[in-house]
Phi, psi and omega in degrees: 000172240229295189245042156302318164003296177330299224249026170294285181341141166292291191253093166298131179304330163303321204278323183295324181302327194276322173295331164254116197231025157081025192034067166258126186277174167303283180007281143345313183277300157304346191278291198311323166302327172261314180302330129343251201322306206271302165315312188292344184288282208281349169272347154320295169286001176265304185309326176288302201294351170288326187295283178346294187292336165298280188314354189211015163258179181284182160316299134343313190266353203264356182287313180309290188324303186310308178285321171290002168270298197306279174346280224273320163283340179240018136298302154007273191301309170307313206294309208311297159351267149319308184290323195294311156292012134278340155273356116351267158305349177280346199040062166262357172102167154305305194303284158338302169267028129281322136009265167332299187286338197244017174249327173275354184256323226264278259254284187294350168304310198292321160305303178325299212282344193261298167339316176267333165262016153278321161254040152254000000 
């Protein structure tokens, strides 16, 4: 092996990193793995009902859509933003301010998505 070398040491530091993973169980590892699926459905189904409404509103509305899509990602983003750097600053970890960060991104998916299907 190549980099055996690395893994002499008993605890080589890559190895401690990969060990703080924030005491997440399989449990855990599946909850995140199905909200993960269940997120992508649904920002899936917001990208189809947006091609739709583009494709078969007027100008006007697909001009509306469009600037309230491009707004609403880069608020998004910023909140996303912000939270993972107050959690952070908080000293809560990495895994915590992705969290932190994956919540206001959930939260406008999840708005989008109840919005375009009440109007199609």
């Amino acid at each position: 092996m190549q980099f055996s070398e690395n893994f002499i040491e008993p605890n080589a530091a890559i190895l401690d990193n990969l060990r703080d993973y924030g005491g997440m169980n399989s449990t855990n590892f599946w909850d995140n793995w199905l909200e993960a699926v269940r997120f992508t459905c649904e920002a899936q189904s917001v990208i189809s009902a947006r091609l739709m409404l583009l494709a078969s509103a007027t100008p006007d509305a697909a001009v509306e859509e469009t600037a309230r899509m491009v707004t609403e990602k880069f608020l998004a983003f910023a909140k996303a933003g912000l939270a993972a750097e107050k959690a952070l600053e908080d000293g809560l970890g990495f895994y915590a301010a992705a969290e932190k960060a994956y919540a206001p991104l959930a939260d406008c998916v999840h708005a989008n998505s109840g919005r375009l299907s009440r109007a199609a």
